[in-house]
Backbone as ProteinMPNN parsed JSONL, in Angstrom:
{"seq_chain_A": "XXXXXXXXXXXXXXXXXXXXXXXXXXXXXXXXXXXXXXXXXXXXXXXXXXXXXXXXXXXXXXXXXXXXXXXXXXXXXXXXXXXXXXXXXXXXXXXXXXXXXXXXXXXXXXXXXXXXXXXXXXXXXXXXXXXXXXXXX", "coords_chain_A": {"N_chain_A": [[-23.824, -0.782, 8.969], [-22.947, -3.023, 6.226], [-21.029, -2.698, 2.969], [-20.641, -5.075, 1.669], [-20.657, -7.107, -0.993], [-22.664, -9.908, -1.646], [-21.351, -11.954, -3.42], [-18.956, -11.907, -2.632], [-17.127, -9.329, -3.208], [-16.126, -6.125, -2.365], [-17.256, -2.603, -2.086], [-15.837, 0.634, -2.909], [-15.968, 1.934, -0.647], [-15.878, 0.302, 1.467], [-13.463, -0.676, 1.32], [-11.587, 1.076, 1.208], [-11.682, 1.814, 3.87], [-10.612, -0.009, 5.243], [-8.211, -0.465, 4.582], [-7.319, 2.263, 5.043], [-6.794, 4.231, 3.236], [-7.267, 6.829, 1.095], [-10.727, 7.829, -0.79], [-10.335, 8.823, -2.664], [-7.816, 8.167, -3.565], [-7.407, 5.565, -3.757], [-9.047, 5.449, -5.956], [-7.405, 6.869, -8.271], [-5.479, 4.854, -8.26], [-6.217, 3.074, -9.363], [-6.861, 4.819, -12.001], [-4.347, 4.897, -12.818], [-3.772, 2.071, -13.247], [-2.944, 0.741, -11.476], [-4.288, -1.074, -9.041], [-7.017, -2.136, -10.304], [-10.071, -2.696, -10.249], [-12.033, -5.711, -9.577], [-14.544, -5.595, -10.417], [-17.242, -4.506, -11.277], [-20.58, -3.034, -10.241], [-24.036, -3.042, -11.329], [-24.946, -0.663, -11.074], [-22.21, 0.815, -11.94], [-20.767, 1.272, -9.966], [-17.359, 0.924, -8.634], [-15.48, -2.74, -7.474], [-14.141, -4.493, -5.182], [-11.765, -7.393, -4.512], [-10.572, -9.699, -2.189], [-8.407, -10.245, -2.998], [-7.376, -7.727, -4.525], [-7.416, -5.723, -2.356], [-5.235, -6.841, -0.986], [-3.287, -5.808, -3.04], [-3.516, -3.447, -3.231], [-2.724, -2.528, -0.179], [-0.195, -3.556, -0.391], [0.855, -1.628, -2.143], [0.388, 0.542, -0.195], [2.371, 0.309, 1.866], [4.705, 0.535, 0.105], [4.754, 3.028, -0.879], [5.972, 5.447, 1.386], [7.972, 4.362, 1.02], [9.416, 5.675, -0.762], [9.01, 4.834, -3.293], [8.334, 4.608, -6.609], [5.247, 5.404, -8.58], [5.532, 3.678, -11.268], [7.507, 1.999, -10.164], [6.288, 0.528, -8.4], [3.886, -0.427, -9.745], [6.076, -2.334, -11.379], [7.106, -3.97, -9.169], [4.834, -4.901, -7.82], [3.931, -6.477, -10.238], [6.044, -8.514, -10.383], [5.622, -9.543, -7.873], [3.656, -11.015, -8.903], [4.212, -12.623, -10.503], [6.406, -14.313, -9.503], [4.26, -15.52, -7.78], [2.746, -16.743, -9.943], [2.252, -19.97, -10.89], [2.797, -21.042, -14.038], [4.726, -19.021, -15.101], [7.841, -19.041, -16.687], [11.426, -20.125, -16.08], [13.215, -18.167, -16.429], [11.654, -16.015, -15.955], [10.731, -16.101, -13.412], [13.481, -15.836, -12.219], [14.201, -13.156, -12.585], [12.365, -11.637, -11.618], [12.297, -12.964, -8.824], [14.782, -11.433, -8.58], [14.051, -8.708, -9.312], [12.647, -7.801, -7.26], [14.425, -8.774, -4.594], [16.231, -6.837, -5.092], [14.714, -4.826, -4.715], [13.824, -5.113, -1.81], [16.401, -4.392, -0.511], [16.416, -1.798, -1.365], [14.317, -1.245, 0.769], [14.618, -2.223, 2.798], [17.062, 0.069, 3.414], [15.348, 2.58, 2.987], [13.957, 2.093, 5.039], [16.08, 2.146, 7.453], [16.597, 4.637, 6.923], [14.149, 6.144, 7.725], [13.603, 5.783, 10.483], [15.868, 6.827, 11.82], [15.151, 9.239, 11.274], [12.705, 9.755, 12.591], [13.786, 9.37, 15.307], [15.231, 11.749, 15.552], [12.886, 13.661, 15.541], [11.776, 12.462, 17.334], [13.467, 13.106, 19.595], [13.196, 16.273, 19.33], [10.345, 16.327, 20.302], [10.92, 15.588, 22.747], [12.087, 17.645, 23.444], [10.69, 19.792, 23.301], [8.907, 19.578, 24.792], [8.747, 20.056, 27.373], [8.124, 22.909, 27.143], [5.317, 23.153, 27.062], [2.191, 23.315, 27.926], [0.686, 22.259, 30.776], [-1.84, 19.575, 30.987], [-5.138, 19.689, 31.35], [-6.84, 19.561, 34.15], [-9.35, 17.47, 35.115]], "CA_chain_A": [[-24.256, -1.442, 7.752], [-22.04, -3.298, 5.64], [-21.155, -2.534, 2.309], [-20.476, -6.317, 0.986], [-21.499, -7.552, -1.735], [-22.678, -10.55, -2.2], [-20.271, -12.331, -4.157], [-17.483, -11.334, -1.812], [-16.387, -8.488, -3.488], [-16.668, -4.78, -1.394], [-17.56, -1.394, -2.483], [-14.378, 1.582, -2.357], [-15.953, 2.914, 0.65], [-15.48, -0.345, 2.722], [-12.201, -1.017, 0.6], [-10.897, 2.618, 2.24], [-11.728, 2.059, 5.91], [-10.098, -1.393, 5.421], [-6.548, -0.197, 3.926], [-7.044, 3.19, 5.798], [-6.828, 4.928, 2.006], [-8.979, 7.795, 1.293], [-11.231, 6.779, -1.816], [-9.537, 9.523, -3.786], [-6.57, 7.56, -3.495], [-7.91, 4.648, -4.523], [-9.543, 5.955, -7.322], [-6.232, 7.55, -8.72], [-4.42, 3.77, -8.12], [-7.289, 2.64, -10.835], [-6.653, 5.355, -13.294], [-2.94, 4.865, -13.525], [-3.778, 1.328, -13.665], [-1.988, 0.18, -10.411], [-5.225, -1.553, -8.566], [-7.945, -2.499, -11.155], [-11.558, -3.544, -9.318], [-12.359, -6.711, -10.194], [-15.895, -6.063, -11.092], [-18.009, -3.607, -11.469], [-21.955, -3.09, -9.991], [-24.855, -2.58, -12.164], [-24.517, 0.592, -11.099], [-21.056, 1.074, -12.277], [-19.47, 1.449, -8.959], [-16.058, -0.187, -8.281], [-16.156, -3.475, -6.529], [-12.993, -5.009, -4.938], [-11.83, -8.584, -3.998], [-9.43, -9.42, -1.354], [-6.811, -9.765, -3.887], [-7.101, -6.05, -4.766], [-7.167, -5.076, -1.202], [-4.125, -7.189, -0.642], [-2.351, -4.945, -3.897], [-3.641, -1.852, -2.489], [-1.793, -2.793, 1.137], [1.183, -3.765, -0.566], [0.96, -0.097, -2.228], [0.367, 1.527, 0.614], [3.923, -0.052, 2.404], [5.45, 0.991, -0.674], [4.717, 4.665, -0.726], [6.4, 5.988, 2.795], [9.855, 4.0, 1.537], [9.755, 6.308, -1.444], [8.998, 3.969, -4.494], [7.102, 5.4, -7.886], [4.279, 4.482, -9.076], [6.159, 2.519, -12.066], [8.445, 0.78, -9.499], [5.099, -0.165, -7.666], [3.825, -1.301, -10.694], [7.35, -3.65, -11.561], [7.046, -4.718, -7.979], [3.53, -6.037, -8.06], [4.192, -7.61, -11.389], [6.889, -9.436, -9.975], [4.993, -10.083, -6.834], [2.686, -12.044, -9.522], [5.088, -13.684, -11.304], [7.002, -15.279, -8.327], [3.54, -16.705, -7.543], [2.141, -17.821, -10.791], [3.04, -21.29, -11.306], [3.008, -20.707, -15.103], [5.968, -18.578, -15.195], [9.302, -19.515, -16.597], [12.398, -20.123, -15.194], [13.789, -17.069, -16.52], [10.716, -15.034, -15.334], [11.029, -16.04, -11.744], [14.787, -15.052, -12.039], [14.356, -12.202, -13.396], [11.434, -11.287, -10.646], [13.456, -12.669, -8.001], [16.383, -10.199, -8.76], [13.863, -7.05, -9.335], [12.166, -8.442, -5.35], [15.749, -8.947, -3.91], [16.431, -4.906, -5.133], [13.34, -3.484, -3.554], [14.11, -5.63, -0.322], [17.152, -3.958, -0.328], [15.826, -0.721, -0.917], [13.172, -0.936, 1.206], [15.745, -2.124, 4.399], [17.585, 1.279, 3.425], [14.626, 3.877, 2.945], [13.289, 1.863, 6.536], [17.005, 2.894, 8.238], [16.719, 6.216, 7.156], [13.183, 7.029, 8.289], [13.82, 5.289, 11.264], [16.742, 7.591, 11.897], [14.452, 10.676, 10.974], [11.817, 9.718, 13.989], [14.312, 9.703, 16.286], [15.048, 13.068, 15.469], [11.524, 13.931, 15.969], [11.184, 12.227, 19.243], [14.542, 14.052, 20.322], [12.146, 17.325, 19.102], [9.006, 16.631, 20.686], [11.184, 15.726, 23.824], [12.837, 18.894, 24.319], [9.67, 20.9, 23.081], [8.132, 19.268, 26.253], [8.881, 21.143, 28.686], [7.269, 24.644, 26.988], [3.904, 22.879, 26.619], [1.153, 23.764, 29.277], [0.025, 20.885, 31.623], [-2.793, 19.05, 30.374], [-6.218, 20.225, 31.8], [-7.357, 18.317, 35.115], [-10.888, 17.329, 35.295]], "C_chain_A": [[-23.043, -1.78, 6.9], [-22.001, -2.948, 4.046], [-20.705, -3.625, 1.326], [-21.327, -6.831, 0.166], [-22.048, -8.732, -1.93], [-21.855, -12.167, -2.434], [-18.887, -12.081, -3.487], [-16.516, -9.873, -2.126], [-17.306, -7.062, -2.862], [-16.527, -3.339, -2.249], [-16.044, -0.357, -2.052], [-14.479, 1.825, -1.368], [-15.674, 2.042, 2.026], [-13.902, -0.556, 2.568], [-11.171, 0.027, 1.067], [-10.499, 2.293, 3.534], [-10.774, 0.938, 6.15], [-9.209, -1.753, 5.175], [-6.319, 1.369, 4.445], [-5.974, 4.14, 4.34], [-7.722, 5.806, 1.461], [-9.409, 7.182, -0.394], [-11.427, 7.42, -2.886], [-7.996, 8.677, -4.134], [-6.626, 6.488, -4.239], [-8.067, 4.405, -5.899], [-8.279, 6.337, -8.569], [-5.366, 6.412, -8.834], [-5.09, 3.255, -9.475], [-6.916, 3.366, -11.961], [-5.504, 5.15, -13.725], [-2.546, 3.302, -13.65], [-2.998, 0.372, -12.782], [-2.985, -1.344, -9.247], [-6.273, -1.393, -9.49], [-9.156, -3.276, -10.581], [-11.797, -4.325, -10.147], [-13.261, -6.95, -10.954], [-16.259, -4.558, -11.017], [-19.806, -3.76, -11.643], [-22.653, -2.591, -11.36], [-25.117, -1.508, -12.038], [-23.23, 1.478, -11.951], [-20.164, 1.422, -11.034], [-18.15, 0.379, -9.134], [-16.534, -1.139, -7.257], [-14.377, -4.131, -6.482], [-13.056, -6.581, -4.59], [-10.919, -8.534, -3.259], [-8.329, -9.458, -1.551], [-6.07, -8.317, -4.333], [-7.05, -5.36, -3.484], [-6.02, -5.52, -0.678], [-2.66, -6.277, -1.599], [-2.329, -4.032, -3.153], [-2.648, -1.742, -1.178], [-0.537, -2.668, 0.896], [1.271, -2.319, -1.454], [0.866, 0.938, -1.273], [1.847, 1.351, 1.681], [4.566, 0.11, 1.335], [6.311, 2.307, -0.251], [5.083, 5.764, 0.067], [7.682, 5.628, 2.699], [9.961, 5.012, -0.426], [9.667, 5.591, -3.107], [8.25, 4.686, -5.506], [6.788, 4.485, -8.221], [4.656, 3.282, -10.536], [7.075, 1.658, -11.086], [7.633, 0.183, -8.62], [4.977, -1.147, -8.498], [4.899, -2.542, -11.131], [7.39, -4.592, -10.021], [6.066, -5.044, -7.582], [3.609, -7.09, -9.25], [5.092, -8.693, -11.142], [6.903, -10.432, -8.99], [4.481, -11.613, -7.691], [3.094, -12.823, -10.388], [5.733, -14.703, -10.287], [5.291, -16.391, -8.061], [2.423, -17.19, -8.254], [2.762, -18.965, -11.345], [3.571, -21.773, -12.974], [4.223, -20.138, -15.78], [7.278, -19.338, -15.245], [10.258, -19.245, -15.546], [13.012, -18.83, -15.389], [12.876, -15.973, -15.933], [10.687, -15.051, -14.026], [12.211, -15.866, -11.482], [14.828, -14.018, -12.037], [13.498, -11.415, -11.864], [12.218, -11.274, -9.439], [14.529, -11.672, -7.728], [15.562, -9.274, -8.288], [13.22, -7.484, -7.595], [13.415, -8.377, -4.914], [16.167, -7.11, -3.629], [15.566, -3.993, -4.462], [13.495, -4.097, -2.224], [15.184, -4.869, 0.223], [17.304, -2.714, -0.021], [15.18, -0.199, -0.027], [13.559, -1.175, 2.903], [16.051, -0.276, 4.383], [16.646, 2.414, 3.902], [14.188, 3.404, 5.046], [14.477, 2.301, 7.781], [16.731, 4.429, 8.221], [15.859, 7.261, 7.621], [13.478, 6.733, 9.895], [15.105, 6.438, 12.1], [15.929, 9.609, 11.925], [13.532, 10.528, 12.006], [12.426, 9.576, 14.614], [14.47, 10.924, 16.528], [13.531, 13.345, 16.334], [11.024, 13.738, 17.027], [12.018, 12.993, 20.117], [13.652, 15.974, 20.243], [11.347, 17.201, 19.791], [9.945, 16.351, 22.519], [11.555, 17.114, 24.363], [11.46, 20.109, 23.953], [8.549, 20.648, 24.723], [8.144, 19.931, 27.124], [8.44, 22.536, 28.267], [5.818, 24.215, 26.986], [3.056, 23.192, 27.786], [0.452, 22.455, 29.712], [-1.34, 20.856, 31.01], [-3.92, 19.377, 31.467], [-6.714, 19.336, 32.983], [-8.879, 18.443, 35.454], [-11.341, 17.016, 36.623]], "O_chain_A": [[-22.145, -0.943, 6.809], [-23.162, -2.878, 3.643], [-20.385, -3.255, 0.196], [-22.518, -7.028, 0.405], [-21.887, -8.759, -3.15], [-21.864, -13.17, -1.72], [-17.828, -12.127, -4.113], [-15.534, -9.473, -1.5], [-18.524, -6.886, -2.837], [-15.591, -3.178, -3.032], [-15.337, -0.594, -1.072], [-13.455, 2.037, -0.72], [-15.399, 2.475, 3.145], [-13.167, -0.602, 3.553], [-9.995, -0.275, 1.266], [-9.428, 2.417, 4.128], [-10.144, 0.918, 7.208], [-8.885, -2.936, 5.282], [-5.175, 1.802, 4.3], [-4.817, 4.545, 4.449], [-8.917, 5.524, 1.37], [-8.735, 6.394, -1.058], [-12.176, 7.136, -3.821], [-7.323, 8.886, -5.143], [-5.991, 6.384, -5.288], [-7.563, 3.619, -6.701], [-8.452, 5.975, -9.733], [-4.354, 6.663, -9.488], [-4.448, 3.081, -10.511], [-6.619, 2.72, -12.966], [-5.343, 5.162, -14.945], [-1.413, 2.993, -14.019], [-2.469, -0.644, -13.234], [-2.402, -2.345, -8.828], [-6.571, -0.2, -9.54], [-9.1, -4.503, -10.498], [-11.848, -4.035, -11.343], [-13.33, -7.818, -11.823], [-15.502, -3.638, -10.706], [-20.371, -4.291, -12.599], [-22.097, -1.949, -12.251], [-25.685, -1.057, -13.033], [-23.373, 2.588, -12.463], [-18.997, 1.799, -11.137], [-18.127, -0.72, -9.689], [-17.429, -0.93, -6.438], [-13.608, -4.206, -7.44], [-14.153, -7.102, -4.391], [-10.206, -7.532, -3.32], [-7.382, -9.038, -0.887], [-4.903, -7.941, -4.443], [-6.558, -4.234, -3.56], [-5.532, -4.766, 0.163], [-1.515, -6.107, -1.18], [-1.375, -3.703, -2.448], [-1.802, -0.848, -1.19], [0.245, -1.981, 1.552], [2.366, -1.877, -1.106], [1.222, 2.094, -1.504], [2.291, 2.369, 2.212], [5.63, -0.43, 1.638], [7.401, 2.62, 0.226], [4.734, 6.902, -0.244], [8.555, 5.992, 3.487], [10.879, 4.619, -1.146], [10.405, 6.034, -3.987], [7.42, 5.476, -5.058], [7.239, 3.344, -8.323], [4.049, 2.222, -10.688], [7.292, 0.499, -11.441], [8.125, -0.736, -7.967], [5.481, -2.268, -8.437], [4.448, -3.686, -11.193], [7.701, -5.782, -9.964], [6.269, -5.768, -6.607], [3.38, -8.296, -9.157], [4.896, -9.777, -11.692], [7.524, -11.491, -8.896], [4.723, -12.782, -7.389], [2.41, -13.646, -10.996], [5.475, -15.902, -10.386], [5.224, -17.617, -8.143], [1.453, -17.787, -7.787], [3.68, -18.923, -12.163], [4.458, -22.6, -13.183], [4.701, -20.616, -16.809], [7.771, -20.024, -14.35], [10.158, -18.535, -14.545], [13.39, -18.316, -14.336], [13.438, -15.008, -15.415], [10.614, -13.976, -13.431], [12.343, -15.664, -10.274], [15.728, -13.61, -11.302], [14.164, -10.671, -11.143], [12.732, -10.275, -8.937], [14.95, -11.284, -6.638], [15.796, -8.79, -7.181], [14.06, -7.095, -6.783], [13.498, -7.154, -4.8], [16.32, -6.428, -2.616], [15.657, -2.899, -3.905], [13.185, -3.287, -1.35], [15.078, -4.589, 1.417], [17.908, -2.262, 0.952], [15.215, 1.01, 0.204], [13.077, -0.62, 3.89], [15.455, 0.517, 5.112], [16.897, 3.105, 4.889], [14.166, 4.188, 5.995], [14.078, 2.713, 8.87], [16.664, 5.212, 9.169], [16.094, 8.443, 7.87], [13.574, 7.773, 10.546], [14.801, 6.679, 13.268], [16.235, 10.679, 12.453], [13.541, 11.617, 12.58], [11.613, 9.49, 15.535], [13.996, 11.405, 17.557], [13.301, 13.203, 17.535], [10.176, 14.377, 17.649], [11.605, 13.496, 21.161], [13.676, 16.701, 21.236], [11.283, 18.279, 20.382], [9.484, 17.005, 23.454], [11.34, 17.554, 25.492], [11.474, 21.229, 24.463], [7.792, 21.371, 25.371], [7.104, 20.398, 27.588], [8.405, 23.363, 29.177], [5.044, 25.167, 26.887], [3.747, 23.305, 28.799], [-0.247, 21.76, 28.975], [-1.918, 21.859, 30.589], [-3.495, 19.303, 32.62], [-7.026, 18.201, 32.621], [-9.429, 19.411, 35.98], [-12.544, 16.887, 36.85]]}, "name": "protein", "num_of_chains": 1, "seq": "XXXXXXXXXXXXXXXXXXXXXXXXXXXXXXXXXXXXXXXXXXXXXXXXXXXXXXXXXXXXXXXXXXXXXXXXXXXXXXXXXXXXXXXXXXXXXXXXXXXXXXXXXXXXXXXXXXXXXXXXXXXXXXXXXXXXXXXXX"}
């Protein structure tokens, strides 16, 4: 059963399975004001659009290269400045720059995890050989 509304906009619980975010997580992106549901049911549930599931995404590739939730926040805002056509010239400079710095960052933190799962595969390789053969049916 789907949990679509309508109107195109989806309930947290499909908005979860569909950014692979638990819908505590979610919830907690809303209070600090990071992902804001577009609408809200006559119920009062949250209701998303695919613009807020596209924030949420781009928060969830944040959060693994080490970013805070204010440098989320400056790096969605900037996201939305680069592509509102409204925006000055100095505002898409300005955006540009703070985008250019998290690209930069976000190469770095991706070397250094990248570097840290090797490890880990060098670990699970040599732990291999103590493990007990897998069960034959």
């Amino acid at each position: 059963m789907s949990t679509d509304i309508d109107d195109g906009h989806l309930q947290i619980g499909e908005v979860a399975t569909r950014t692979e975010l638990s819908v505590k997580t979610i919830r907690h992106y809303d209070e600090v004001g990071l992902v804001t549901p577009s609408a809200r049911s006559a119920g009062g549930f949250r209701l998303y659009t695919t613009s807020d599931i596209e924030r949420l995404l781009a928060i969830r590739r944040m959060k693994p290269l080490g970013f805070t939730l204010e440098e989320m926040r400056e790096l969605l805002q900037a996201l939305e400045t680069i592509a509102e056509p409204t925006s000055t010239k100095t505002q898409q400079t300005a955006a540009a720059t703070y985008l250019a710095d998290c690209h930069t960052r976000a190469e770095q933190a991706c070397a250094k995890l990248t570097k840290q799962l090797a490890y880990a595969r060098e670990l699970t390789t040599q732990l291999a050989e103590y493990a007990p053969p897998a069960p034959k049916n």
